[in-house]
C-alpha positions as CSV (number, residue, x, y, z in Angstrom):
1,X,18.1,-65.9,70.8
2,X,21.5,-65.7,73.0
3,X,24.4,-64.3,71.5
4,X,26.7,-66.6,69.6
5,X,29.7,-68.5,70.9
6,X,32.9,-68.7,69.0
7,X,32.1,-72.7,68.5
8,X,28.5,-71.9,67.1
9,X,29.9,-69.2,65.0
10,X,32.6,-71.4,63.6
11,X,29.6,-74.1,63.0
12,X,27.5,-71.9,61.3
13,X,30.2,-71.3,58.5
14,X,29.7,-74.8,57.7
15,X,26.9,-74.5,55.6
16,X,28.1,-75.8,51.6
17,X,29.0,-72.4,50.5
18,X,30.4,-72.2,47.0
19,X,34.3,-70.7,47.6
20,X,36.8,-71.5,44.4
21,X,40.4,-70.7,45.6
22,X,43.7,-71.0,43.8
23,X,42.2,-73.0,41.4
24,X,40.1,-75.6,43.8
25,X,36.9,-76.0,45.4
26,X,36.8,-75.5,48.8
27,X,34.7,-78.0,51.0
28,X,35.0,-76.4,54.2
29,X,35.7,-72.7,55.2
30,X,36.6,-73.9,58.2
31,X,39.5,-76.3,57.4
32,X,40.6,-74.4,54.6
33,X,44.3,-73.1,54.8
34,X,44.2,-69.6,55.1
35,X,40.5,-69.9,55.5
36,X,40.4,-71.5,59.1
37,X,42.5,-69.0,60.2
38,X,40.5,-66.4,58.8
39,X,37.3,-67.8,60.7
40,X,39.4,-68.3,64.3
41,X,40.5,-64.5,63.5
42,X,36.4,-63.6,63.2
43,X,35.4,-65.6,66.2
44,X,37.2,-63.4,68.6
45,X,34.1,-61.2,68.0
46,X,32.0,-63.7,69.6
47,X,35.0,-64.6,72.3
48,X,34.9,-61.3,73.5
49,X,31.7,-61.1,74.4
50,X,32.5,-64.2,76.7
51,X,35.2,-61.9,78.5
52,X,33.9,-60.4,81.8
53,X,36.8,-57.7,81.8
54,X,35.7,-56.7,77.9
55,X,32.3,-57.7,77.2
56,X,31.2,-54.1,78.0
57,X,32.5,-53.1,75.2
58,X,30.8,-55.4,72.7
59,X,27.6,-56.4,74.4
60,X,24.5,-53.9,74.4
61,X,20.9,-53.8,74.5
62,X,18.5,-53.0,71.3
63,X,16.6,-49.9,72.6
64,X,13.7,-51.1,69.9
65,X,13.5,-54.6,70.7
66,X,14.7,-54.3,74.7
67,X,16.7,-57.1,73.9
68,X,20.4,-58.1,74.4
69,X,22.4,-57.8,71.4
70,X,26.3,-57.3,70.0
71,X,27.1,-53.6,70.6
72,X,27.7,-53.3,66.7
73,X,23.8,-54.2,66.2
74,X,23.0,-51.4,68.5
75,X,21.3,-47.9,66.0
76,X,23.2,-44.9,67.7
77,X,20.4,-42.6,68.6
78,X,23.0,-40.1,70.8
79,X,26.5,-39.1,71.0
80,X,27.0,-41.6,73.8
81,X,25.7,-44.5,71.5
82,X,28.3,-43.2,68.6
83,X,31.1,-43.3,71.5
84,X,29.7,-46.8,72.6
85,X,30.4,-48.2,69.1
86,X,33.3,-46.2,68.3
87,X,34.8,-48.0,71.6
88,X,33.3,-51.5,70.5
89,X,35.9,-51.3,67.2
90,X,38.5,-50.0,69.0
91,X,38.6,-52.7,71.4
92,X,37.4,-55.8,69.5
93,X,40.6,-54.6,67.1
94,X,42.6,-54.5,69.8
95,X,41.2,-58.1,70.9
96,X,42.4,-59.0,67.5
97,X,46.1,-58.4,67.9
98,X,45.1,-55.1,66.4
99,X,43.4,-56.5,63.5
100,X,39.8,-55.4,63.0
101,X,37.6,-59.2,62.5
102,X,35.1,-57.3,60.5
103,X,32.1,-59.9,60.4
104,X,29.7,-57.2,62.0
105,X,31.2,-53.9,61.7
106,X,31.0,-53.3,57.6
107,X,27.6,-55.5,57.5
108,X,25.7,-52.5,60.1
109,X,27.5,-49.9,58.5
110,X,24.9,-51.0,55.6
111,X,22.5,-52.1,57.4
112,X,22.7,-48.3,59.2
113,X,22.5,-46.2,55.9
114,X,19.4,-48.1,54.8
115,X,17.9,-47.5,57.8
116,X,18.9,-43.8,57.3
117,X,17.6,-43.2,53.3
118,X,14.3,-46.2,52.7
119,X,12.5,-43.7,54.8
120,X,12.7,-41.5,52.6
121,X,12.2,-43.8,49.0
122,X,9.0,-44.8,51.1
123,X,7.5,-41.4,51.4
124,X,8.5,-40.7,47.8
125,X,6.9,-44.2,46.2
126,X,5.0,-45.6,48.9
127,X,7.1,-48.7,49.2
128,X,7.6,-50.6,52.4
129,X,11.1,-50.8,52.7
130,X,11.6,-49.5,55.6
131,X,10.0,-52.0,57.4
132,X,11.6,-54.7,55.8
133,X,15.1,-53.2,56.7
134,X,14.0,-52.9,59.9
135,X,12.5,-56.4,60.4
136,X,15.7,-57.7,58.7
137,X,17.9,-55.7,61.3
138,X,16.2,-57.2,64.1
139,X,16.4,-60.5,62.4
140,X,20.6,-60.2,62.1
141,X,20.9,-59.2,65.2
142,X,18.8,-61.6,67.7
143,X,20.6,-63.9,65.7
144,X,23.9,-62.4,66.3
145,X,25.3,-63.0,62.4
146,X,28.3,-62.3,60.9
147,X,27.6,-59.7,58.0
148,X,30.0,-58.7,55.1
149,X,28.6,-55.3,53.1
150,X,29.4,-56.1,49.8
151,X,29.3,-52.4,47.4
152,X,32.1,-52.0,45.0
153,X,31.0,-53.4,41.8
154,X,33.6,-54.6,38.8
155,X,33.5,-51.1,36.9
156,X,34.5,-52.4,33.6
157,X,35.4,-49.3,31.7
158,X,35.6,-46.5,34.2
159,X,34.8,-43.8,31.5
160,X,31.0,-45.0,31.0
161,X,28.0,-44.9,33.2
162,X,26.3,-48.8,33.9
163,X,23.9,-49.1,31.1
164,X,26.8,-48.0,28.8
165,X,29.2,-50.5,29.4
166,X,29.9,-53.7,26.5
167,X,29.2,-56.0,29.5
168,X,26.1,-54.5,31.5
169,X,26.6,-57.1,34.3
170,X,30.1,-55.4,35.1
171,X,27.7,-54.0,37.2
172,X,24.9,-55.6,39.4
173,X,21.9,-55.5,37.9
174,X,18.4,-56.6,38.4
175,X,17.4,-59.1,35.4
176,X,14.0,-60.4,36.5
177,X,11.2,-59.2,39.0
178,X,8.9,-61.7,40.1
179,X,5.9,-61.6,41.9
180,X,7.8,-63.4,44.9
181,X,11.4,-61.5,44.5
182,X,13.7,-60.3,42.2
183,X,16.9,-61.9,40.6
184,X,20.4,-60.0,40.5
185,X,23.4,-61.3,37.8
186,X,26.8,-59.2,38.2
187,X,29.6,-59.4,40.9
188,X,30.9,-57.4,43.5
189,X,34.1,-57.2,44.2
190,X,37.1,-56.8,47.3
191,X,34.6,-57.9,50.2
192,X,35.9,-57.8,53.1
193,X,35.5,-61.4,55.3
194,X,32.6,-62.5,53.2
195,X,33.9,-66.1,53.0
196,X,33.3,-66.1,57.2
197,X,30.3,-64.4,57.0
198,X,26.9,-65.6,57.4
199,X,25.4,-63.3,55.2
200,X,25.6,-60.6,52.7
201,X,24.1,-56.7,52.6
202,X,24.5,-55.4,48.8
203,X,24.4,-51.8,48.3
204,X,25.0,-50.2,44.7
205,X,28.4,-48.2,44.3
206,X,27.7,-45.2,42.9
207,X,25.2,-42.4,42.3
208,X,23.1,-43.5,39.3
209,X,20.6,-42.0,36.4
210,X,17.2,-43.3,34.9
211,X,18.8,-45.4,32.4
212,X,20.5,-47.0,35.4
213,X,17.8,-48.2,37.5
214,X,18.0,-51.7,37.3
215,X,21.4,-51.0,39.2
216,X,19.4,-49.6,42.1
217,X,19.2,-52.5,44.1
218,X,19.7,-53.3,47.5
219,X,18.9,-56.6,49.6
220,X,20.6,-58.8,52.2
221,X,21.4,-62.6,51.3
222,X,22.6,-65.4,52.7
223,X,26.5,-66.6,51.9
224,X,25.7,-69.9,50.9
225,X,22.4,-68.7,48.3
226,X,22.3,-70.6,45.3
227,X,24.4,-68.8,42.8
228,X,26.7,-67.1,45.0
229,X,30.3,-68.0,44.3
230,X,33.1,-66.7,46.3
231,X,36.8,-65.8,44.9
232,X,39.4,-65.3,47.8
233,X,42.2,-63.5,47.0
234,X,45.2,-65.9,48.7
235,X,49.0,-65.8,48.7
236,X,50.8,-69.0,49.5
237,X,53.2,-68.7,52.4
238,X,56.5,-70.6,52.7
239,X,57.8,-69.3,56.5
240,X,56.6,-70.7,59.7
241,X,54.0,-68.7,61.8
242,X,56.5,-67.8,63.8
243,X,58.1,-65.3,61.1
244,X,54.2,-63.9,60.3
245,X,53.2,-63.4,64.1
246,X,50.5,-61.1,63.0
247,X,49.1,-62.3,59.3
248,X,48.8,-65.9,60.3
249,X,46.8,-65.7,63.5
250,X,44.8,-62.8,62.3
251,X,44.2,-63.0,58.7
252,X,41.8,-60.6,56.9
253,X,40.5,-62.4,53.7
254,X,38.6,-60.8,50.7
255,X,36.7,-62.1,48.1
256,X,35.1,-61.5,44.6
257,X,31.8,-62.7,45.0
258,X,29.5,-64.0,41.6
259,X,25.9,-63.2,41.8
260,X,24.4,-65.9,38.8
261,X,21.0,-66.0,38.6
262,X,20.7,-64.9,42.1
263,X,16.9,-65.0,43.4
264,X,16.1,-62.7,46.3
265,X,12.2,-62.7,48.2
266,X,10.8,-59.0,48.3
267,X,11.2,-59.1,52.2
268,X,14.9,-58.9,51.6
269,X,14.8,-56.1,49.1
270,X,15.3,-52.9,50.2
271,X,15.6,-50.9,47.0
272,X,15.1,-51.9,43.3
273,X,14.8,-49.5,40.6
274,X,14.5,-46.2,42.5
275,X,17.5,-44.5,41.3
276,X,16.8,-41.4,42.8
277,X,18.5,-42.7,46.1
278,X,21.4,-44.5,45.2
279,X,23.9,-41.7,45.5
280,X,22.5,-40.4,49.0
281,X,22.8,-44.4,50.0
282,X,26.0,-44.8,48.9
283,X,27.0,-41.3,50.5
284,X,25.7,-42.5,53.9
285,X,27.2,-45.9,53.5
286,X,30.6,-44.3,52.9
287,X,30.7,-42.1,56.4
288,X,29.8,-44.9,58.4
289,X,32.0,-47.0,56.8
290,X,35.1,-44.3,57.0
291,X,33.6,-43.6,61.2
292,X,34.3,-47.5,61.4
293,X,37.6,-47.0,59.5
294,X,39.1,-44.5,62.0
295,X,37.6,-46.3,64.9
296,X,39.6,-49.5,63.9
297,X,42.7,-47.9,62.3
298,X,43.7,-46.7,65.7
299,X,45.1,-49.6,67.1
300,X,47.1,-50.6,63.5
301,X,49.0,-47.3,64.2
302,X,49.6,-48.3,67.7
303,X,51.2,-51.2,66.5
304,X,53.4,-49.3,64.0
305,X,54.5,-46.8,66.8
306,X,55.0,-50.1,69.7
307,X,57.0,-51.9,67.2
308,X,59.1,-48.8,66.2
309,X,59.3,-48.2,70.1
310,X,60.9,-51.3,70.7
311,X,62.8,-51.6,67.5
312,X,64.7,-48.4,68.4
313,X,65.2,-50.0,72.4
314,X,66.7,-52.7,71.2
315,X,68.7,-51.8,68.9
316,X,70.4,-49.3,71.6
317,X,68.6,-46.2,69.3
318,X,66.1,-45.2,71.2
319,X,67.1,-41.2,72.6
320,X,68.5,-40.4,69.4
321,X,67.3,-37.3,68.1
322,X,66.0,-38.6,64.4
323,X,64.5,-41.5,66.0
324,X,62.6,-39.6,68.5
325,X,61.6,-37.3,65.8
326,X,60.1,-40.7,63.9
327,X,58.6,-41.5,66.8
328,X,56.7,-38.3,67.6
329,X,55.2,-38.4,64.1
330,X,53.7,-41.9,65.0
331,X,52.6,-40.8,68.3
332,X,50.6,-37.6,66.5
333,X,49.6,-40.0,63.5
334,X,47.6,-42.5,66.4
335,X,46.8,-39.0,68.2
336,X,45.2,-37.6,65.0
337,X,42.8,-40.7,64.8
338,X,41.3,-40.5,67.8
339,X,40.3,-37.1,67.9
340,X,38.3,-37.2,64.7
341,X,37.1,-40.3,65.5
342,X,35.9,-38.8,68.5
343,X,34.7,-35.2,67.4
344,X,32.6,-37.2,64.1
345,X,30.5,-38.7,67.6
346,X,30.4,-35.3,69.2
347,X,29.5,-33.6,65.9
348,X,27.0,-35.9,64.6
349,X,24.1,-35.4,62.5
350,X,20.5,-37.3,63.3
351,X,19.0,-38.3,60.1
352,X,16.1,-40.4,60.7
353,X,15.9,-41.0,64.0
354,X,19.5,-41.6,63.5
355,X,22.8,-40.1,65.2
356,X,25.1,-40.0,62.1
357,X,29.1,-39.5,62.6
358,X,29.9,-36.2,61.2
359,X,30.7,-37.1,57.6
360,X,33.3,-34.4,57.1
361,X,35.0,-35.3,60.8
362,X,35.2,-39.4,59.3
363,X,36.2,-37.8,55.8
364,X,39.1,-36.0,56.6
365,X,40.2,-38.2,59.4
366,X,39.9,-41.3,57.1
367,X,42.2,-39.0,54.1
368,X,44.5,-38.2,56.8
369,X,44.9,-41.8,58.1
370,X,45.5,-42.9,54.2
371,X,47.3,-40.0,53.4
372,X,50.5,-40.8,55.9
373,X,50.3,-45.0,55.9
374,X,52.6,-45.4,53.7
375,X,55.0,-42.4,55.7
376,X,54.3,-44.6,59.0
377,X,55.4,-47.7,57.5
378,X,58.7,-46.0,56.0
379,X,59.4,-44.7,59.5
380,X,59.2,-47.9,61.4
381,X,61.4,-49.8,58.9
382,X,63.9,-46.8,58.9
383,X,64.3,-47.5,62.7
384,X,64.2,-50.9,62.6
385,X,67.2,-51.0,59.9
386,X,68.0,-52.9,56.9
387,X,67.5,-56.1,58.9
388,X,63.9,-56.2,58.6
389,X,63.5,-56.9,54.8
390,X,66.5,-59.6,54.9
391,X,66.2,-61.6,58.5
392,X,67.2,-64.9,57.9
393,X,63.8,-67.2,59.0
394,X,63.2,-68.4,62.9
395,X,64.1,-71.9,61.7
396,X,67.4,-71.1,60.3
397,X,68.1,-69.2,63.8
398,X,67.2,-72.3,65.6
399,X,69.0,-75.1,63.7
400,X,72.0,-76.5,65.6
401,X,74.6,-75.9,63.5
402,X,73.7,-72.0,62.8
403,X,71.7,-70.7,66.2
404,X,75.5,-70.5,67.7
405,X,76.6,-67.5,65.3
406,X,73.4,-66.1,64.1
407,X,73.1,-65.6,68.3
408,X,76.0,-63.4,68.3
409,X,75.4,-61.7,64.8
410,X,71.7,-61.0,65.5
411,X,72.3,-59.4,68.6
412,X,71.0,-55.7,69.4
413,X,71.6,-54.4,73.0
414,X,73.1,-55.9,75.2
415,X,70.4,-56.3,78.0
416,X,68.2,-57.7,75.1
417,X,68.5,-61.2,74.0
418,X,68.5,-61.9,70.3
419,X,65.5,-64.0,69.8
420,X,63.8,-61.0,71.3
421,X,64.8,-58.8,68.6
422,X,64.5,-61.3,65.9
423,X,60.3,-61.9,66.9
424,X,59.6,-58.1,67.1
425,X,62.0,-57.9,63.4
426,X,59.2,-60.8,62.1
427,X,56.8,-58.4,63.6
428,X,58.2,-55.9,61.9
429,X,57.9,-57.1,58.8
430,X,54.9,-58.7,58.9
431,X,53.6,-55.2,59.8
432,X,55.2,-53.4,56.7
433,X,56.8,-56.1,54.1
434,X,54.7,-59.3,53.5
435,X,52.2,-60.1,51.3
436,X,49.5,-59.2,53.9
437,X,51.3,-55.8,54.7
438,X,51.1,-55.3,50.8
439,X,47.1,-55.9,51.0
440,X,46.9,-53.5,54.0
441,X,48.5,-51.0,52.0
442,X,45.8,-51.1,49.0
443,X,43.0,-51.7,51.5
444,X,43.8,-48.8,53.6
445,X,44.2,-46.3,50.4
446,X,41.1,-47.6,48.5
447,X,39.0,-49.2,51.4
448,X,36.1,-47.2,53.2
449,X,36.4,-44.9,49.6
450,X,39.6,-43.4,47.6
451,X,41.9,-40.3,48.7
452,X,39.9,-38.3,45.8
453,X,36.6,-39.8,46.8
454,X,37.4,-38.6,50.6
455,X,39.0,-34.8,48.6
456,X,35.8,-34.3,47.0
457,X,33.6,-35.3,50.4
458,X,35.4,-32.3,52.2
459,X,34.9,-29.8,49.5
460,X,31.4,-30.7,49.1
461,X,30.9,-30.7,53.3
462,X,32.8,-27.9,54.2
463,X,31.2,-24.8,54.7
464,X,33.9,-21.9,53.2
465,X,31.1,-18.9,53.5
466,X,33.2,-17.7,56.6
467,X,36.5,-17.9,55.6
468,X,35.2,-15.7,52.5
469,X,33.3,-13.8,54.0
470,X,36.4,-13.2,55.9
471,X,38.9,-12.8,53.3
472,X,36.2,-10.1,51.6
473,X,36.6,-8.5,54.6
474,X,40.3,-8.4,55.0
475,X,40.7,-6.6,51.4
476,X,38.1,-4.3,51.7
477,X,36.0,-5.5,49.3
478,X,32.9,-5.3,51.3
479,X,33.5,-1.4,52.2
């Protein structure tokens, strides 16, 4: 099957999918507020592919099938293959106005850890599931779908291990095998562009015990499944698009999704009950996911350190010696990114057949991105100044009987002119002070795994024999 277009993609979202938001039923993903924005912002995927200056970049061929396939699709066997999809991110986020569309990226980040660890279950139990992850894999991807990877479960009381919770379905469980499948009740929670996906890859969140293992499961269904239910989380907006340049053509929605009485066929299982292997699955699910992370964060900080840039130019700022300073940390903050992005490819590990990004490359890359956000942001609204929380709105600056004085009170440099400055001051805040901005912040320090969760990955991938060995050898203890 060819690759999608944006208009088949766009079709194939209209398919009765159960999605309740702020307090209604949604009929169609596609003509949804928020939601139809949130599908145009995914079909760039597909439009890129259609560009002959960029389709490079997003367009491959599977080396098991022979066929032509979405670059994300593509199992990196080399280096050169982790490059080749580490460029794919960078660039379709780029295509995106520098937001990620992630429909394909999270989904074979999943699809790429199973492929990694039912290898492994199957030699232990003599199960089949690598096959079936295989078949399915080949499956998403001559169909070119849009995948969401759906892991993080509810929690409930973070103290207490699954089986020990008041409510066992606070975690997704496994309530039934049949002889054709298996059903799931629970709910997973924060998925990224689930509501404009086609389908769904569930992995469990965390390392489990025997008394856990009907939480072991794993399986791919699709969006519209009987007893799927989708929760967006949405924030009304009151401006015009022209104050949110960047949140309202390029929206990133997220979703609690309700599993009730969810039946999945055995094809589509790839794990159910062997507990054994839930921790090494989530542990390769979270360093492709945090590789993906540092591949698509690099354009975001591009767009801090650009609007800064421009802020400080027009406001007549720009060679001062604290700006520059702000500046250079943005530049090193983008500079940073890219080279552990780049050394996890270099580095990698092959696991299966498999070239894995070094995990404690995409670990401490991923901390260090999360680490300084919140820095970044606080440096591009110091050089922008006080005028990017309090702008009055594009509409008030165009009415008759104000656009007169707010043009000579909104001015910046001279050679600028001021609706310049007020669109790069929406931008601005947009970037650092709206709702979205305020989602961006909690996505980018809990997404692709927590600060601690990235503190403990170094510790436990680091190798400190040398620098003991060295240290022993500096105090003469060795003598």
């Amino acid at each position: 099957m060819a690759l999608k277009s944006p208009e088949a993609f766009i079709e194939s979202l209209r398919d009765d999918r159960r999605i309740h938001m702020n307090g209604k039923w949604i009929e169609d993903v596609t003509t949804a507020p928020r939601l139809k924005e949130a599908a145009r912002h995914s079909a760039l995927t597909y439009q890129m592919g259609r560009d002959p200056d960029l389709k490079n970049y997003v367009v491959s061929t599977c080396p098991e099938t022979g066929e032509e396939i979405a670059a994300f699709y593509r199992m990196p066997q080399t280096a050169g293959d982790l490059l080749a999809r580490r460029d794919a991110i960078y660039q379709v986020s780029r295509y995106g106005g520098g937001v990620i569309p992630f429909v394909k990226e999270i989904g074979t980040d999943a699809i790429f850890a199973l492929r990694m660890i039912t290898p492994q279950v199957d030699r232990k139990f003599g199960t089949n599931y690598a096959e079936r992850i295989k078949a399915y894999h080949h499956y998403a991807q001559a169909n070119d779908l849009a995948l969401a990877g759906a892991v993080t479960d509810p929690k409930g009381d973070r103290n207490k291990k699954p089986h020990e919770q008041e409510n066992p379905e606070v975690f997704l469980r496994v309530v039934e095998k049949r002889e054709d499948g298996i059903v799931v009740e629970g709910a997973k929670c924060h998925i990224t562009s689930s509501p404009v996906s086609n389908e769904l890859v569930v992995l469990p969140t965390r390392n489990l015990g025997a008394e856990d293992s009907e939480y072991a499961v794993a399986f791919a269904i699709p969006a519209n499944a009987p007893g799927i239910t989708m929760i967006p989380m949405h924030e009304h907006h009151c401006n015009e698009p022209v104050d949110r340049p960047l949140s309202t053509h390029h929206p990133i929605v997220h979703a609690m999704i309700i599993f009730d009485h969810v039946f999945i066929p055995w094809e589509r299982v790839f794990l159910c009950g062997e507990w054994e292997f839930s921790g090494s699955l989530v542990l390769s699910f979270a360093s492709w996911h945090r590789f993906t992370g540092l591949c698509y964060k690099g354009p975001v900080a591009e767009l801090f350190l650009g609007s800064a840039a421009l802020m400080a130019d027009f406001n007549g700022v720009a060679k001062t010696s604290n700006v520059r300073n702000k500046l250079q940390e943005l530049a090193m903050y983008i500079e940073s990114i890219g080279v552990y992005s780049r050394m996890a490819c270099y580095e990698h590990q092959i696991v299966e057949g498999i070239a894995m990004p070094n995990s404690l490359h995409c670990n401490v890359g991923k901390y260090l991105f999360a680490e300084n956000y919140h820095t970044m942001i606080k440096y591009v609204q110091e050089i922008t100044g006080g005028i990017g929380g309090t702008c009055p709105s594009f509409a008030d600056y165009q009415a008759p009987e104000l656009h007169e004085k707010l043009e000579r009170y909104l001015c910046g440099r001279s050679e600028i002119s001021t609706e310049a400055r007020i669109r790069v001051i929406k931008l601005v805040r947009d970037l650092t002070a709206s709702c979205d901005a305020g989602g961006h912040m909690f996505g980018t320090i809990h997404g692709d795994g927590t600060l601690e969760a990235q503190r403990m990955m170094v510790l436990r991938d680091f190798d400190m024999r040398p620098a003991i060995a060295l240290a022993r050898r500096a105090a003469g203890l060795d003598e």
